[in-house]
N, C-alpha and C positions, 0 to 999 in steps of 0.2 A: 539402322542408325537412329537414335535417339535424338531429340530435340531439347527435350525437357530437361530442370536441372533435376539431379539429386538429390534429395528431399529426407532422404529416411538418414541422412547423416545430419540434419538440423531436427529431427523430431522431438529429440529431449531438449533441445534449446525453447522451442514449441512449447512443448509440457509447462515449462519454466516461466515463459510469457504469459499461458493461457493460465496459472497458478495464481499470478502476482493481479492480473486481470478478477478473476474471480475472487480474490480476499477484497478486494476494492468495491465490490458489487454494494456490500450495504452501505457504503460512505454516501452512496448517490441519494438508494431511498434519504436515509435518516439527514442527509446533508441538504435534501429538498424538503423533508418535511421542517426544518427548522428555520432553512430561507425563507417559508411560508410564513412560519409565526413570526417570522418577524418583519414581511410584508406587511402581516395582518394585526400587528401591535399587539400580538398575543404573547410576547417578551417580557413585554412592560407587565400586564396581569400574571404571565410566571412569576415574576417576582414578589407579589405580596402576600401569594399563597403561604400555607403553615410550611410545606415541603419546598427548603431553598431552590432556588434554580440554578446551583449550581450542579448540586446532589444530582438532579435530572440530568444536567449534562453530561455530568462524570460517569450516569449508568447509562446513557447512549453512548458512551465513547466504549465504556464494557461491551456493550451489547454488537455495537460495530465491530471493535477488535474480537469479540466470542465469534459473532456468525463467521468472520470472514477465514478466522482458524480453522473451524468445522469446515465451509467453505474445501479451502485452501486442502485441508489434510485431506477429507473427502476425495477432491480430484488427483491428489497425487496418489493417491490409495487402488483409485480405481480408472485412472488413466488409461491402462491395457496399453501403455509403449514404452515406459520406463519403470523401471519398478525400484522403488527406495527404500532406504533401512527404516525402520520406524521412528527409531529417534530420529536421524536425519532428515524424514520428511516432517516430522513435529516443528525440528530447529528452522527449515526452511519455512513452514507453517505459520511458525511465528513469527519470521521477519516479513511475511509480505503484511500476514495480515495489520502488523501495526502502523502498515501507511493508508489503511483505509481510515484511521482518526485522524490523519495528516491533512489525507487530502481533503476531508470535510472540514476541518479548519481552516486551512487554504480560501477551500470555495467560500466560506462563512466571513472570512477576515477580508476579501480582496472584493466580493461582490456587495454590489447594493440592491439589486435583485433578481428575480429566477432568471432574466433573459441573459444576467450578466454571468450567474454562478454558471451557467449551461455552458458558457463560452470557457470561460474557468477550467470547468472540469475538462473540456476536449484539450486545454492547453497543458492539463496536466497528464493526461493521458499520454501525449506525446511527448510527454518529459520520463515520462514510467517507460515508454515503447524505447524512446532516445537511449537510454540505459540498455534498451539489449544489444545495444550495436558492440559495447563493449567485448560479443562475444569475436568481433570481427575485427578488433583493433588489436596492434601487436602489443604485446607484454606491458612496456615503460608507458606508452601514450592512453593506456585503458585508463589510467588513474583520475584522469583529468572529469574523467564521470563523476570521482566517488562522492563527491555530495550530495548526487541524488540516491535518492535513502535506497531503491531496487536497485542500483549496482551492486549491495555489499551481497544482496540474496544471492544474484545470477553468478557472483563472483565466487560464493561459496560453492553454491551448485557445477560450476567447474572446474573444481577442486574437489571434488565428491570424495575421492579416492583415496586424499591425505587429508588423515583425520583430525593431525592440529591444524592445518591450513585451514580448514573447514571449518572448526570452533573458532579458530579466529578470525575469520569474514561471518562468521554469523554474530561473536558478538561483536566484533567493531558495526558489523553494521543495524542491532538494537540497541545500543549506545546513541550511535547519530540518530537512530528514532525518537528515542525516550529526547534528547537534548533539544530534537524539534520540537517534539509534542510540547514541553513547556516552554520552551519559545511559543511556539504558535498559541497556548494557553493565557498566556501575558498577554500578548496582543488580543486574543479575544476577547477577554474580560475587559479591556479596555474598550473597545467599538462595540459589543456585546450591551 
C-alpha cells in the first residue's frame, strides 16, 4: 500500500514550471545590478555618457531575453523526462524567456530599493507559480489566469499535440508579452 502521490503523471507539468523558473534566472542578476545603479545614483551618470542609456537598457533586455532562451531551450533539450519537438521547444523557449524583461521591469518600476525589489520579485514569483494551477482547473474557469503572461506558455505546452492550438497559445501569449513589455517601458522611462 502506497502512501505517496503519484508524481511521474505531473513531471512534464514540472519540466514546464522548472522552464519558465529558469528563463527568469537572468532578470534577477541584471534586474539587481540596475536596482544598484540606481541606489547608487549611477543612473543619473548613465545618462551623460556618449552611449545613451537607453541603448544600454534595450541590450540588457536582449541579453536577459538571449540567456534566458538559451536558458529555457537548454533545459527542455536536456531535461531527460520529457522530450519536445524542436520547434516547439524553441516556441515554448520563447515565451517564457520573454517574461524575464517583464519581470525586471516590474521589479525596476514598483521598487525603491533592493529590500523592496527582493520582496517584488518573490511576489512575482508566485504570480509566475499561480499560473501553473491552471493546469488543475477545469476548462472555462482556467481562463481567468490568462493575464498573466506564463499561462499562455503552460497553456500551449498542454496542448502540445494540436498544432494549431499550440501556435495559437504561443502567439497570443507573445503578443500579451510584447504589449507588456511596452507598457512596462513607458512606465520605466518615466520613474527611470
Amino acid at each position: 500500500m502506497v502512501f505517496f502521490p503519484e508524481v511521474m503523471e505531473y513531471a512534464p507539468m514540472t519540466v514546464m514550471l522548472f522552464g519558465a523558473m529558469i528563463a527568469v534566472f537572468p532578470a534577477f542578476v541584471i534586474g539587481f545590478v540596475m536596482m544598484d545603479e540606481k541606489d547608487g545614483g549611477l543612473n543619473q551618470v548613465l545618462r551623460i555618457l556618449p552611449f545613451h542609456l537607453y541603448k544600454l537598457i534595450g541590450l540588457r533586455v536582449a541579453l536577459m531575453t538571449s540567456i534566458g532562451l538559451i536558458n529555457a531551450t537548454l533545459f527542455f533539450a536536456l531535461n531527460g523526462i520529457v522530450s519536445f519537438p524542436f520547434i516547439k521547444m524553441i516556441m515554448l523557449s520563447i515565451n517564457v524567456s520573454l517574461f524575464a524583461p517583464i519581470t525586471a521591469f516590474i521589479m525596476l518600476c514598483i521598487s525603491a530599493n533592493k529590500i523592496e525589489a527582493a520582496a517584488v520579485l518573490k511576489g512575482i514569483s508566485f504570480v509566475t507559480f499561480f499560473a501553473f494551477l491552471q493546469f488543475f482547473i477545469p476548462n472555462g474557469y482556467k481562463y481567468f489566469l490568462s493575464p498573466i503572461p506564463t499561462f499562455w506558455a503552460y497553456r500551449a505546452f498542454e496542448v502540445m499535440e494540436k498544432e494549431m492550438l499550440f501556435m495559437l497559445f504561443c502567439s497570443i501569449g507573445i503578443f500579451i508579452q510584447l504589449v507588456y513589455l511596452m507598457i512596462l517601458w513607458k512606465i520605466f522611462e518615466k520613474k527611470w
